[in-house]
Every structure is written in structure tokens, then in C-alpha cells.
C-alpha positions in Angstrom: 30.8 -72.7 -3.1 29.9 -69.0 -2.5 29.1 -68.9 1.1 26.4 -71.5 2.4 22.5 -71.8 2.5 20.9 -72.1 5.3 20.6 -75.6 7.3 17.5 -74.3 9.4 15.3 -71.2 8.9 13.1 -70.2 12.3 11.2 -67.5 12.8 12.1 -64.8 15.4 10.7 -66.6 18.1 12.5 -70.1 17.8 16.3 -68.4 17.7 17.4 -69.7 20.6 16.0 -73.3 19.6 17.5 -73.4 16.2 20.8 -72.2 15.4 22.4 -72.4 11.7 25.8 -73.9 11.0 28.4 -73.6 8.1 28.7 -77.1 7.9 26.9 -80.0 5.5 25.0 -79.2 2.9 23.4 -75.7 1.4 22.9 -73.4 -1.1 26.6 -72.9 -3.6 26.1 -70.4 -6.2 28.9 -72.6 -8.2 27.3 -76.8 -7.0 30.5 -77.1 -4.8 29.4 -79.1 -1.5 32.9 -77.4 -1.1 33.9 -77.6 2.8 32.3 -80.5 4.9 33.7 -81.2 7.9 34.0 -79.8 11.4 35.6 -76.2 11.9 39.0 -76.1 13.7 39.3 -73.9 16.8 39.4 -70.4 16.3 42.6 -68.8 16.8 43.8 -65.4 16.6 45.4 -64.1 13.5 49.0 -63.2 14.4 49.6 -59.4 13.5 45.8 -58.8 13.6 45.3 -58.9 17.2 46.7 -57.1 20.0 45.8 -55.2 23.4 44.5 -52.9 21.4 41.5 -53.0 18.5 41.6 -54.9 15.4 37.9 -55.7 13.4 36.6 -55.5 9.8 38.5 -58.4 8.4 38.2 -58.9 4.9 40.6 -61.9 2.9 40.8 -62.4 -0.8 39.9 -65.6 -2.2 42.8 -67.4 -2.0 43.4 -66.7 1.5 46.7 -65.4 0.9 45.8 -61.5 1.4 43.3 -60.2 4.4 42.7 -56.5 4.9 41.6 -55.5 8.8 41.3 -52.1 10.8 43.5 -51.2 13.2 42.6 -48.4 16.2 45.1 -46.4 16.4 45.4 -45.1 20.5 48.7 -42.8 19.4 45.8 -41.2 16.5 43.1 -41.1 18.7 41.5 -44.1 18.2 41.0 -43.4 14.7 40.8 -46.4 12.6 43.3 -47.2 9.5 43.5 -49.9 7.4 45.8 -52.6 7.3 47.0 -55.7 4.8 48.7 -58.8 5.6 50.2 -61.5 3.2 51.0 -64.8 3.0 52.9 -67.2 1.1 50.2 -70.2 1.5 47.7 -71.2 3.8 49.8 -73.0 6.1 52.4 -69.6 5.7 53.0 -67.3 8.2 51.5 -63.8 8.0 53.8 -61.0 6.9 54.1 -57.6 9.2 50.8 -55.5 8.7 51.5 -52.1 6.6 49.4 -49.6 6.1 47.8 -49.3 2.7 49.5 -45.9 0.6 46.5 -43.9 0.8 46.4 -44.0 4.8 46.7 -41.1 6.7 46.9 -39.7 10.0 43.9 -38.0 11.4 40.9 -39.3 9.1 38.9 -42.8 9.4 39.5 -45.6 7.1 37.4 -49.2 8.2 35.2 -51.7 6.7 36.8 -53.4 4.3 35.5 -55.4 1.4 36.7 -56.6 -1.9 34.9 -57.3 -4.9 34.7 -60.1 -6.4 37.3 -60.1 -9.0 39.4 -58.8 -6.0 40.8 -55.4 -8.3 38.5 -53.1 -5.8 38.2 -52.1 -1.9 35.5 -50.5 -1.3 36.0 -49.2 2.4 33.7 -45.9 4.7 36.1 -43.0 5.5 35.8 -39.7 6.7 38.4 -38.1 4.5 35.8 -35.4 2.9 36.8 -32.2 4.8 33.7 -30.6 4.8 32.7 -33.2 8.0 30.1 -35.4 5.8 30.9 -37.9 8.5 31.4 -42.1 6.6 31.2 -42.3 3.3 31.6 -45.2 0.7 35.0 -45.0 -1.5 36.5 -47.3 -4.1 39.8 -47.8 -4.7 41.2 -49.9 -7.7 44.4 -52.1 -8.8 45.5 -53.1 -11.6 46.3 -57.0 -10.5 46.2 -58.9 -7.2 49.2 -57.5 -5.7 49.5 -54.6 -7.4 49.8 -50.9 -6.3 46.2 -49.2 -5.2 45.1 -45.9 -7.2 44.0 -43.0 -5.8 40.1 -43.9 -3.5 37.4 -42.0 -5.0 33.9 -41.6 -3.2 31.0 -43.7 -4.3 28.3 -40.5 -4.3 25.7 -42.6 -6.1 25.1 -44.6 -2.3 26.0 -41.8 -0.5 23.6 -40.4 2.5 25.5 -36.8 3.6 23.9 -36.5 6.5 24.6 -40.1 7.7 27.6 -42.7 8.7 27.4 -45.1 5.8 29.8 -48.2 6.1 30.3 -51.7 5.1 29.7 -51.6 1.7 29.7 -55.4 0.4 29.3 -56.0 -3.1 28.5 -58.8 -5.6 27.7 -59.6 -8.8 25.7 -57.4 -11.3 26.0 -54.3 -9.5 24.1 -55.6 -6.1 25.4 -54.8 -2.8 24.3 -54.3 0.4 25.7 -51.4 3.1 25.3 -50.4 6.7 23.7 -46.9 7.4 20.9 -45.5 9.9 19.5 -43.4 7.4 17.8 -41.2 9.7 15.9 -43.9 11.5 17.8 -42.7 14.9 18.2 -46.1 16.0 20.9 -48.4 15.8 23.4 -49.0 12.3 20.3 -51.4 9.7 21.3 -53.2 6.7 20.5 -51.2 3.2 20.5 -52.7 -0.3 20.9 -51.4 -4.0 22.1 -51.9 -7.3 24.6 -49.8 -8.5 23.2 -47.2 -11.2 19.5 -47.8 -10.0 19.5 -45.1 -7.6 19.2 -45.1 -3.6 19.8 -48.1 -1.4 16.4 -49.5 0.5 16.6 -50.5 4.1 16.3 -54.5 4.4 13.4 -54.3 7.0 13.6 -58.5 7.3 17.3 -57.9 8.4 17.0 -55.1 10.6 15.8 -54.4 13.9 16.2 -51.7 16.2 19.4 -53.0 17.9 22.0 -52.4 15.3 23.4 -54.8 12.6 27.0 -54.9 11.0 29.6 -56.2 8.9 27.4 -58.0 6.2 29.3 -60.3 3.7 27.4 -61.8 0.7 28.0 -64.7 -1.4 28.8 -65.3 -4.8 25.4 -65.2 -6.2 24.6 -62.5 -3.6 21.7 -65.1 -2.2 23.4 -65.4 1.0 24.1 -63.4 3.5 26.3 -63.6 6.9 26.2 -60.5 9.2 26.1 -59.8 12.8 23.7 -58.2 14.7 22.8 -57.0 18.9 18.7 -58.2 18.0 19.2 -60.8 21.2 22.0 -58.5 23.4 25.8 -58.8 22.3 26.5 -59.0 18.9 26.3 -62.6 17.4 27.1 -63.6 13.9 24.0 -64.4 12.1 23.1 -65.7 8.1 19.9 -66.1 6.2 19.0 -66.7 2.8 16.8 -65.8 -0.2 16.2 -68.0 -3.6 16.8 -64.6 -5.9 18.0 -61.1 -5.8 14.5 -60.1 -6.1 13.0 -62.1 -3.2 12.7 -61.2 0.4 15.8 -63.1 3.1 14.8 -65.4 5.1 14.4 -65.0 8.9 18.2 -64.6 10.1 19.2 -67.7 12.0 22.1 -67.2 14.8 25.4 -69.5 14.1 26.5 -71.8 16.4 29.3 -73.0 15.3 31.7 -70.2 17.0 29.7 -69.6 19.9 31.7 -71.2 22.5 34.4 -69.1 21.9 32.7 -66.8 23.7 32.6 -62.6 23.7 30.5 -60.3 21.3 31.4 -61.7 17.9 30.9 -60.0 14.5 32.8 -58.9 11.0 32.0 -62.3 9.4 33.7 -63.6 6.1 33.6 -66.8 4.5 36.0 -68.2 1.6 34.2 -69.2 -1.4 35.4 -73.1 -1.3 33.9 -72.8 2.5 36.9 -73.8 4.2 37.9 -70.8 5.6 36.3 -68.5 8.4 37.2 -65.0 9.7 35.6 -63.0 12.0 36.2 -61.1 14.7 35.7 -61.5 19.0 36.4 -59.7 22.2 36.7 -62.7 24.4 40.4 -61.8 25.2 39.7 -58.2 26.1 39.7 -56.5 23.3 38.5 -56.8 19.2 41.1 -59.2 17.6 40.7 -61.5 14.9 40.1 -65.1 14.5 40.2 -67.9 11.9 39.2 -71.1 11.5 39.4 -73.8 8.7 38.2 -77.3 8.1 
């Protein structure tokens, strides 16, 4: 399974009645019921949380790898990105490094791998003429392998807006975060590359601010979070095609007693395996849990 369907879809109004959960059965873009069962306990990934900030996680497919942001308070906050590896699931993280194209004094954040896991596609202000966030792409030859050189993604590009959190899926679609001159909070965008512009995704975005969208295998489910209701909460919905509108986005509950604004959601495709990322100990750290 590709992510998960949703188990209840409510109209604005009955969110706090009906909240969804990433557990029996949904939409799989592969059949896969995939991972029934109840979710563990959160718990802080070792060498992705600290007194300081730690968000945008982002894990290939195996589990093995995960890619976060780090806020740097000897850089000035600034954030950089950082992998981890491991030998299994069970495994112990290795130390975070920085990836080779870091560098002191710009922003790298938002993570997200492609599908066949061979590109990041991350926002960075690296541009010296001060275009603010803008998409790159960086590519490897194999899983492990070294990372090229990142090149920007002008073909999604606003220059006179932050644009972050590109998240792509198959056939070109992906969706991005961006205000777009709307002069509210961050809204969620979608395009296909080569077909010009991305569109705002009115049915997903409210004046509040949304963030860290991941999609699904067959790109017909999304999980995000959003402020609609206060604090950021990690919400999904769900469409039947590419080329219908989502569904009303449903708040999960399965996380919520952790407590703390929660956001940056990823799910592993077999559904067994859930990142995101909380505040509840005092500052952003990140948390997984597994069934």
C-alpha cells in the first residue's frame, strides 16, 4: 500500500466529531491491506531530536535512510539538511552528516524523495540574487550513492515567493507549498511537471497555513498538516483520480495524544511505518511509530 484512504470523510463542520485513522482498511494504489494493526508509541528518533530544531523528515522506502532539517543556532538558525542510516529496521541510526552540497549561510529544508528514491527535491535559498525558497533537484546514481550537483526546478518556480515542500509522484504530478501572493498563510499548490504553473488546491487550503504534504503512490492520497483549527495537526484526505477534486481533509487521531503542534507527515508504502514531527518536548524533534 501507497499511503491509506480515508476511513471517514466529514465536512468542515463535523472535524472534531470524526477523526481519520491509518489503521484498517483504505484506498492502496498496489491492493496491499498492508499494515493493520495498532501503532506503537511514538518515540523520538535518536540523532533527529535535540534541544534544538529538527522537522521535515523524509525516509526512503525501506526505512533504512531518512533525510531531516536541522536549525543550525551556531548559523543562525538557518536550516541544513541532514541523513541518517541504518542497517535494518530494528538497527540503530548512524551519526547525522550533512549532505555534500550543504553550506554555511544559505537554507536547505523540506525534504522529499521521489519515488524511485534517485532524486531530492528540497526549497533553498542558495540563488544569490535573494529570490527567497526555491524548488531544486538533486540526483544519484543508486540508493546510496553520491548526490550530483542540485539544480533549480524554474518550471514551478514563483520569484517573488517562498516555495517549499515539493512532493512528487508518479507521471509528473506533484503538489508544493507556496503563498503565491495570497498574503495569508503557506496553501497547498498542484501541477504536473511540463504543463506549466502549479494551481492553488482551494479544497486544501484555508487561510491558516498548511505544510509538509506527502502523497501516495498513485498520488490519490494525501497526508499534510495544517493550523485550519489552531496548532498545527496532521490531517489526510482523498480523491478517486488525479483529475478529481480531494475530499474534505479529516484530522488524524491516531498521534494526538502525544500531544504538541504536530506536522511533516510521511507514511511507508507497506503502512507500517510513520514519521512525523512534534514539539511536545520543547522543541521540533522527530518521532516514529510502527505497527
Amino acid at each position: 500500500m501507497r499511503g491509506r484512504g480515508l476511513l471517514c470523510v466529514c465536512g468542515a463542520a463535523m472535524l472534531a466529531a470524526c477523526g481519520a485513522e491509518l489503521t484498517g482498511p483504505g484506498a492502496a494504489d498496489d491492493g496491499d491491506d498492508g499494515g493493520g494493526g495498532s501503532w506503537s508509541e511514538p518515540v523520538r528518533v535518536a540523532g533527529a531530536s535535540s534541544q534544538d530544531d529538527e522537522d521535515d523528515p523524509t525516509l526512503g522506502a525501506s526505512t533504512l535512510e531518512i533525510f531531516f532539517s536541522y536549525a543550525d543556532p551556531n548559523d543562525g538558525g538557518n536550516k541544513h539538511l541532514y541523513f541518517m542510516t541504518r542497517p535494518s529496521r530494528s538497527g540503530a541510526w548512524s551519526q547525522p552528516q550533512t549532505l555534500p552540497f550543504d553550506a554555511p549561510g544559505q537554507v536547505d529544508q523540506t525534504p522529499r524523495l521521489s519515488m524511485d528514491e534517485l532524486t531530492l527535491y528540497f526549497a533553498s535559498d542558495r540563488d544569490p540574487d535573494g529570490r527567497g525558497l526555491d524548488i531544486y533537484q538533486v540526483s544519484r546514481p543508486s540508493i546510496g550513492g553520491p548526490w550530483g550537483q542540485p539544480q533549480r526546478l524554474d518550471e514551478v518556480d514563483d520569484p517573488g515567493e517562498d516555495d517549499k515542500w515539493f512532493a512528487p509522484c508518479p507521471g509528473g504530478y506533484y503538489m508544493l507549498i507556496s503563498k503565491r501572493g495570497r498574503g495569508n498563510g503557506d496553501d497547498v499548490y498542484a501541477g504536473q511537471l511540463g504543463q506549466g504553473a502549479p494551481a492553488l488546491v482551494s479544497e486544501l487550503s484555508t487561510m491558516r497555513g498548511e505544510t509538509g504534504p506527502y502523497l501516495s503512490g498513485d498520488c490519490n492520497t494525501i497526508h499534510f498538516a495544517s493550523q485550519r483549527t489552531g496548532p498545527n495537526k496532521l490531517y489526510t484526505s482523498h480523491r478517486g483520480a488525479v483529475t478529481e477534486k480531494w475530499s474534505d481533509p479529516v484530522e488524524l487521531s491516531d498521534f494526538a495524544t502525544l500531544g504538541g503542534d504536530q506536522e511533516d507527515p510521511w507514511l511507508a508504502p507497506d503502512g507500517r511505518t510513520f514519521v512525523f514531527v512534534s514539539d511536545v518536548a520543547g522543541s521540533k524533534d522527530v518521532y516514529i511509530s510502527t505497527r
